[in-house]
VEXDREN-2710 file (C-alpha; in Angstrom, 1 decimal):
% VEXDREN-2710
k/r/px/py/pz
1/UNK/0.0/0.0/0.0
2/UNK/2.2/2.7/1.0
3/UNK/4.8/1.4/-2.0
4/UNK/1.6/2.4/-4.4
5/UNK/1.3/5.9/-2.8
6/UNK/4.8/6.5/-2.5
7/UNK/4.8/5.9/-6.8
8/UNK/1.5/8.2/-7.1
9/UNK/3.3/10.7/-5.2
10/UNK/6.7/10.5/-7.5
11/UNK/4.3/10.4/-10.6
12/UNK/2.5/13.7/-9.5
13/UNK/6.1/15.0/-8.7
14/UNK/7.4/14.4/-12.0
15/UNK/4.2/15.8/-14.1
16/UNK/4.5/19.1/-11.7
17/UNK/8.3/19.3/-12.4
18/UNK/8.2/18.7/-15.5
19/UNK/4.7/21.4/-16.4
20/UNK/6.4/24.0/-14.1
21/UNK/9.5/23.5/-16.9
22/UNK/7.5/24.0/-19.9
23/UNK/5.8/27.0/-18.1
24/UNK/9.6/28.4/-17.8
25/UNK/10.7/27.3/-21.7
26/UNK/7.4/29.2/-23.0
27/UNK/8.3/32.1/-20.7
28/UNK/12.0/32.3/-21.1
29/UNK/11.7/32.0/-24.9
30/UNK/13.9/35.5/-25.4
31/UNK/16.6/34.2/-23.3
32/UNK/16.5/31.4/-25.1
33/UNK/16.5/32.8/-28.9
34/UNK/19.2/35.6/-27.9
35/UNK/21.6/32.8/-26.1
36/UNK/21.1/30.5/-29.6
37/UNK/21.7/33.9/-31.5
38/UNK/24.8/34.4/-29.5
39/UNK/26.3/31.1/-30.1
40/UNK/25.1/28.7/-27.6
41/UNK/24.6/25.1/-28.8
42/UNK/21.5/23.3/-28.6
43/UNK/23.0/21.2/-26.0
44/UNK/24.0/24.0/-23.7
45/UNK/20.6/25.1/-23.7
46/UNK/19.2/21.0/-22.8
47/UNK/21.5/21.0/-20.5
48/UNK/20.7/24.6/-18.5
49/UNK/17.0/23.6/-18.1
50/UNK/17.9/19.0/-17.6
51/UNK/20.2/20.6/-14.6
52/UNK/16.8/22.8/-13.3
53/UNK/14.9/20.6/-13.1
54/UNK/17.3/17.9/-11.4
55/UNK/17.7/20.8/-8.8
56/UNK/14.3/21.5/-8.3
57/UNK/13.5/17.8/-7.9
58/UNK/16.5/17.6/-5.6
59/UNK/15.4/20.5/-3.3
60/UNK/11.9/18.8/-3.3
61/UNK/13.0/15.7/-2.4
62/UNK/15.6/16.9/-0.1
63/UNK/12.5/19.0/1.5
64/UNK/10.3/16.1/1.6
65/UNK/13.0/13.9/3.1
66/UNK/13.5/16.2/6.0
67/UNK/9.4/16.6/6.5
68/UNK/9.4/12.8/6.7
69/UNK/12.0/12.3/8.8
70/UNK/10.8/15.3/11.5
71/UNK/7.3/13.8/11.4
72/UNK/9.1/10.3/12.4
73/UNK/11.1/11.7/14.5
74/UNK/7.8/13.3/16.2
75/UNK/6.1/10.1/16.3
76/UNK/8.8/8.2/17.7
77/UNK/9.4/10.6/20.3
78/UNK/5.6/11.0/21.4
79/UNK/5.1/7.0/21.3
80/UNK/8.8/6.7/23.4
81/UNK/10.2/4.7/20.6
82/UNK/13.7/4.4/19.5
83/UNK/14.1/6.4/16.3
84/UNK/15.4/4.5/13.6
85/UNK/15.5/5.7/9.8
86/UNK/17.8/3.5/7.5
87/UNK/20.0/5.6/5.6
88/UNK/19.4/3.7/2.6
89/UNK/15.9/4.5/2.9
90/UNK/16.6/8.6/2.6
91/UNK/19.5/8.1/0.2
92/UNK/17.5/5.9/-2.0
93/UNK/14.4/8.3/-1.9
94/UNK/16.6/11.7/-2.8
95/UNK/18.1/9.6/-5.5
96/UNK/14.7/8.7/-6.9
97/UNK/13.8/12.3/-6.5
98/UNK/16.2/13.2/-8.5
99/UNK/16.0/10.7/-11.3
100/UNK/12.3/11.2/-11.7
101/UNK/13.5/15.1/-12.1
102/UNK/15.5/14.2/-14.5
103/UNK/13.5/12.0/-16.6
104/UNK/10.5/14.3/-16.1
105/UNK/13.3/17.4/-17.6
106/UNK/13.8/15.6/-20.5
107/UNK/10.8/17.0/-22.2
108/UNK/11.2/20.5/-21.6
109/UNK/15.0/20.6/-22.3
110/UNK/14.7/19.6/-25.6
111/UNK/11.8/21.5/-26.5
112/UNK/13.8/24.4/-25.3
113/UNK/16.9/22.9/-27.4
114/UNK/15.0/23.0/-30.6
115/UNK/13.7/26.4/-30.6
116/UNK/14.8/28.5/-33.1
117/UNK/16.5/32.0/-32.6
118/UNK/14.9/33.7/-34.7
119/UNK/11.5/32.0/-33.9
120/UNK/12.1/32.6/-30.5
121/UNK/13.5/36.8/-31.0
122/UNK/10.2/36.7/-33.7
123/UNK/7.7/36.4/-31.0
124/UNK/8.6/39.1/-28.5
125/UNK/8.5/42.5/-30.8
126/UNK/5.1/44.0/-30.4
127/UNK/3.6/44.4/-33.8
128/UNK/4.5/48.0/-35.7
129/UNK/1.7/50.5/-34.9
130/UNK/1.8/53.4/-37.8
131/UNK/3.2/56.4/-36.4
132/UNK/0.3/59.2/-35.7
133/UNK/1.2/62.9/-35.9
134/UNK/1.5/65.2/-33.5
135/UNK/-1.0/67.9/-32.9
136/UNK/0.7/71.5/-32.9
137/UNK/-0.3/74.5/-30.8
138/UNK/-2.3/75.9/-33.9
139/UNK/-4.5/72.7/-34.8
140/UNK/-7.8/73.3/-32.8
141/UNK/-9.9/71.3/-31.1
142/UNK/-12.2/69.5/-33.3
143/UNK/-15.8/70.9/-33.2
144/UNK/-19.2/69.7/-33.2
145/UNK/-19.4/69.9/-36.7
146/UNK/-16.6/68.1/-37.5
147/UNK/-17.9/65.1/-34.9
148/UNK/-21.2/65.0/-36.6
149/UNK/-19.7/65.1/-40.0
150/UNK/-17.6/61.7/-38.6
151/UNK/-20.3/60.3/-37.5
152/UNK/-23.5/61.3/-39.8
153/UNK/-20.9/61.9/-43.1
154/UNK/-24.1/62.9/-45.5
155/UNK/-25.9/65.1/-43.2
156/UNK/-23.1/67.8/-43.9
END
């Protein structure tokens, strides 16, 4: 039973590392095209966002090893048991952690790795707006004739 949670758990782990990775290679997408523009290989890019999100699983698991072990630690103490946690146990579960980070990076990285510079430089220039002229000091305002010949052009 608690070997079926504990794989739920890494499975929801790895779909939130590796969506909160896709959410940065869609939002980093000028970083991206002006590091390709300036030289930097598709691997260098696959491997800056693989090594994020083995970090980011690492912290989490790291985080989640020391929440488990307090909350043990907590028990034991209340219950005046002997506290005992096998180190193979909280090696074992940060390595997982950090292999389901990787594996759930994978994705993202080389999504990130194929994107093009110029695709990615493309999409972040507003459209050109057409330049309007200034009004000068001798323009008026526009009058109520000139409104109602904008809006009703036959009447006047």
């Amino acid at each position: 039973m608690f070997l079926g949670l504990g794989a739920v758990a890494l499975l929801v782990g790895g779909i939130g590392i590796a969506n909160v990775m896709v959410i940065a290679v869609l939002e980093r997408r000028t970083e991206i095209g002006l590091r390709r523009a300036l030289g930097a290989a598709r691997i260098h890019i696959a491997a800056q966002f693989l090594t994020e999100a083995v970090i980011l699983a690492g912290l989490g698991g790291a985080a989640g090893l020391a929440a488990g072990a307090g909350i043990t630690a907590a028990v034991a103490a209340s219950r005046h048991w002997t506290l005992f946690i096998p180190s193979i146990g909280l090696w074992g579960g940060l390595a997982v952690a950090v292999v389901i980070g990787g594996i759930a990076g994978l994705y993202p990285a080389t999504r990130a790795a194929r994107l093009s510079p110029t695709e990615a430089l493309r999409t972040v220039l507003p459209p050109r707006r057409p330049k309007t002229q200034p009004r000068s000091a001798t323009t008026s305002s526009p009058t109520v004739s000139t409104w109602f010949s904008t809006v009703w052009p036959r009447a006047f």
